[in-house]
N, C-alpha and C positions, 0 to 999 in steps of 0.2 A: 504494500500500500504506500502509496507518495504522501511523504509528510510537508504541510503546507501549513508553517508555522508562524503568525504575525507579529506576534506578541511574544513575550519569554511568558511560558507557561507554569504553571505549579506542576511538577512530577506527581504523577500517579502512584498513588500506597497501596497495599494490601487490604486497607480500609475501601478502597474503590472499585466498586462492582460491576459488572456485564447487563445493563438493563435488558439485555434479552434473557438470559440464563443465569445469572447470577456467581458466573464465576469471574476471578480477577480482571479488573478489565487494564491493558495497555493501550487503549485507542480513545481519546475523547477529539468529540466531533462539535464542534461550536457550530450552533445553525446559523445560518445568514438571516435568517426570522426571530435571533433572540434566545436562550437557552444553550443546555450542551446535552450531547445523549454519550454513554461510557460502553464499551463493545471490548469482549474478551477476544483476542486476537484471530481465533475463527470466525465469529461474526463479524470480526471488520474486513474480512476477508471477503465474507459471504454477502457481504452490501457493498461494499469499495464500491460499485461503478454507483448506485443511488443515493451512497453519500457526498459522490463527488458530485452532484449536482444541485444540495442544499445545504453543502460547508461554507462556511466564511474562513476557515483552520481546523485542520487536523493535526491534533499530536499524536505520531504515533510512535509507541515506546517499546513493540513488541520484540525489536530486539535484542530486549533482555532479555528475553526467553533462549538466546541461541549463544549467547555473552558468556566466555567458561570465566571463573572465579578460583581463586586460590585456597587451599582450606586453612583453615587456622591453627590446627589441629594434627599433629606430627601423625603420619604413616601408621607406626603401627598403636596409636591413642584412637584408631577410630576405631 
């Protein structure tokens, strides 16, 4: 999904949910009519082309989901 960002946005938490299904969402969509709607990174997938025609910005954050991280946590303490 093409991120189309205006504004510096606030990052998306754990606390931020999927309004279709209620898991994590990485995609908020600011309408050009006012409002935002929050989509877990399969539904933003699965609207991309009909959200691209009522955004003002999209942030999209989904790739965190594919972002490796380091553990904190020595080898053999896991």
């Amino acid at each position: 999904m093409t991120t189309n960002v205006l504004t510096p946005a606030t990052p998306l938490t754990a606390a931020d949910r999927c309004d279709r299904c209620g898991a994590q969402a990485y995609l908020r969509v600011v309408l050009a009519s006012g409002g935002e709607l929050l989509f877990c990174a399969h539904h933003g997938r699965k609207f991309e082309p009909e959200l691209k025609k009522i955004a003002a910005e999209i942030q999209d954050e989904s790739g965190r989901l594919t972002a490796t991280t380091s553990a904190s946590a020595e080898p053999d303490e896991r």
